[in-house]
C-alpha positions in Angstrom: 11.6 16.8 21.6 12.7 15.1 18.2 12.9 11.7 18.4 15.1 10.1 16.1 14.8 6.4 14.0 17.8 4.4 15.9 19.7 1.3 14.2 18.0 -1.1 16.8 15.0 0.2 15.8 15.9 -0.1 11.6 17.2 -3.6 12.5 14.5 -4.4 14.3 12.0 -3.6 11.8 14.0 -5.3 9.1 14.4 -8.4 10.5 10.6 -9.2 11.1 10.2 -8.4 15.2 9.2 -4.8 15.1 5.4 -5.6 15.5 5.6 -4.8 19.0 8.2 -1.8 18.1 6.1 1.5 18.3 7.2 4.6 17.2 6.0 8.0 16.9 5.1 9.6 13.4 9.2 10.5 12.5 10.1 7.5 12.3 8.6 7.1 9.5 10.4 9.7 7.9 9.3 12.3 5.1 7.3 10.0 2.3 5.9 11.4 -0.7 2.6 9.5 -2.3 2.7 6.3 0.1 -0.7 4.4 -0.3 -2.8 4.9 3.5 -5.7 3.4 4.0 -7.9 2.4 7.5 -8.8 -1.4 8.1 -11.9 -1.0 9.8 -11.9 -4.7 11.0 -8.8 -4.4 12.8 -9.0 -0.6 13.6 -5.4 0.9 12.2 -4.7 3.0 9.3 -2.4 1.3 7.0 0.6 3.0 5.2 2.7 1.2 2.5 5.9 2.5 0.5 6.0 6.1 -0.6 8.7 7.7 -2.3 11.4 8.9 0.8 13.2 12.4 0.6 15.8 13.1 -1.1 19.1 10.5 -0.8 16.2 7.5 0.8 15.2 6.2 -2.3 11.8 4.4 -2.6 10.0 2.9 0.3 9.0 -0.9 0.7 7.6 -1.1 4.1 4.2 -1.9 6.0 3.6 0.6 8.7 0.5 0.8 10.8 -1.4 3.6 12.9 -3.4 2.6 16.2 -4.4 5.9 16.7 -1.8 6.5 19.1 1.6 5.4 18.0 3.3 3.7 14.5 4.3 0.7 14.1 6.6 -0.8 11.2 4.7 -4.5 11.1 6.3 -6.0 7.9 9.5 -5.5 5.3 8.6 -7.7 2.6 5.8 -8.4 0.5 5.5 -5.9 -2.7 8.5 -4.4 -3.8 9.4 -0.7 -3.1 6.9 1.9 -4.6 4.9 5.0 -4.2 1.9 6.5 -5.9 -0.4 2.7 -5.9 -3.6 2.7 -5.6 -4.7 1.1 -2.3 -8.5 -0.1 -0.8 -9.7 -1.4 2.0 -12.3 -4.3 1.1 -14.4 -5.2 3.9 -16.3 -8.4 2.4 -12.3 -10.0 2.4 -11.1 -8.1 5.2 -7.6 -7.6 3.6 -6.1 -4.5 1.9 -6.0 -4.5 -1.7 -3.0 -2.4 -3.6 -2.4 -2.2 -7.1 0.0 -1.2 -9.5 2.4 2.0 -8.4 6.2 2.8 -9.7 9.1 1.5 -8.3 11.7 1.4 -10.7 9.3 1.2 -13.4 5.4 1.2 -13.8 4.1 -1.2 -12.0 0.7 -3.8 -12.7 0.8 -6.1 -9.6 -2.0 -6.8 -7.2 -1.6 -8.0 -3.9 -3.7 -8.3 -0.4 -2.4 -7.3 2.9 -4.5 -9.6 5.9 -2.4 -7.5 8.6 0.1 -9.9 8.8 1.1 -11.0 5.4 1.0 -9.7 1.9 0.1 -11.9 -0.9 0.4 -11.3 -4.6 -2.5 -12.2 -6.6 -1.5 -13.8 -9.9 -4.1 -12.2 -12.2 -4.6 -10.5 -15.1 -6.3 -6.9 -15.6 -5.1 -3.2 -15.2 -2.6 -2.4 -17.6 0.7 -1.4 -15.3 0.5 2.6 -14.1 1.8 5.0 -11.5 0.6 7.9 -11.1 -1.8 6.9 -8.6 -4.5 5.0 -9.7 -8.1 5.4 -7.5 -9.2 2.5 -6.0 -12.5 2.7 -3.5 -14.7 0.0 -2.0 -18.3 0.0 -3.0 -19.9 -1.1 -0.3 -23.3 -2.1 -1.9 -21.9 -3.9 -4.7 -19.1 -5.7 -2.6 -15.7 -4.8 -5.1 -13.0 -2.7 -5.0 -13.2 -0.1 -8.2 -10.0 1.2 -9.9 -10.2 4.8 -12.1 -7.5 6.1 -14.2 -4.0 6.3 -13.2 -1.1 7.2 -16.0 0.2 4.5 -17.9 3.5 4.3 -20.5 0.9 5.8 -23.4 -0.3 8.8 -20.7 -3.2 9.5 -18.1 -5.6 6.3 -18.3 -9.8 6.6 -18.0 -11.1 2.6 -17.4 -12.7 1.6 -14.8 -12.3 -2.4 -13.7 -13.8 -4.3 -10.7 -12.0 -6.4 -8.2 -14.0 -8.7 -6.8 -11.6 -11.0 -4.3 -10.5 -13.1 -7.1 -10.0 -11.3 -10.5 -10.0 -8.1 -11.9 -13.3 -7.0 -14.5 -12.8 -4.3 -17.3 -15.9 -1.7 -16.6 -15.4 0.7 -18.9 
């Protein structure tokens, strides 16, 4: 059985109420380089954006897996994007994305607490798409960005994001 993405549920999901809205997997619809990521505080995989098929533009949506069903938990925060880079830092407990493309390159940082996104007003990485890596280092405590392709081509620094600010490595 194919179940289909219904206008109640679209509205739903726009308007803020859909946290208790599950649906299964295509309802989502097709995405192309959405950043995913598990929160092991809360236990969900977290899915942001992603670039839709053909004719649905570019995603801007907060989506999250319980291990059993999806559910679209937030429409605003970070504009529409695909291929960001996106962590899970477990000192902070929040989600950390960076950068992306929307309509252009993008160089934006923000937290997700699995409620609300938050920009962080900060400088560091230049803006890129392409997806850039971030990881969480454990040990150390900071989220680590490598590479990504910027408007001069692929990038190879390494910076540190340590709650507050981003470092330049290397």
């Amino acid at each position: 059985m194919k179940a289909r993405l219904t206008l109640a549920t679209i509205l739903l999901c726009l308007s803020g109420i859909a946290e208790a809205q599950t649906q299964p997997a295509s309802a989502l619809g097709g995405r192309n380089k959405p950043g995913f990521v598990y929160d092991s505080a809360r236990k969900k995989f977290v899915l942001f954006g992603g670039f839709g098929k053909r004719g649905e533009g570019i995603k801007g949506d907060t989506w999250e897996w319980s291990g059993q069903q999806w559910a679209c938990v937030n429409t605003s925060g970070p504009g529409p994007r695909g291929a960001m880079g996106m962590a899970y830092d477990t000192k902070h407990k929040r989600t950390i994305l960076f950068g992306g493309f929307g309509t252009t390159q993008l160089g934006d940082t923000w937290e997700w607490d699995g409620k609300h996104w938050v920009e962080i007003q900060t400088s560091g990485p230049s803006a890129r798409g392409g997806i850039p890596s971030l990881a969480y280092d454990t040990h150390r405590k900071k989220t680590v960005l490598f590479g990504g392709w910027d408007a001069s081509g692929p990038v190879a620094d390494i910076w540190e994001w340590d709650g507050k600010r981003w470092l330049q490595v290397k």
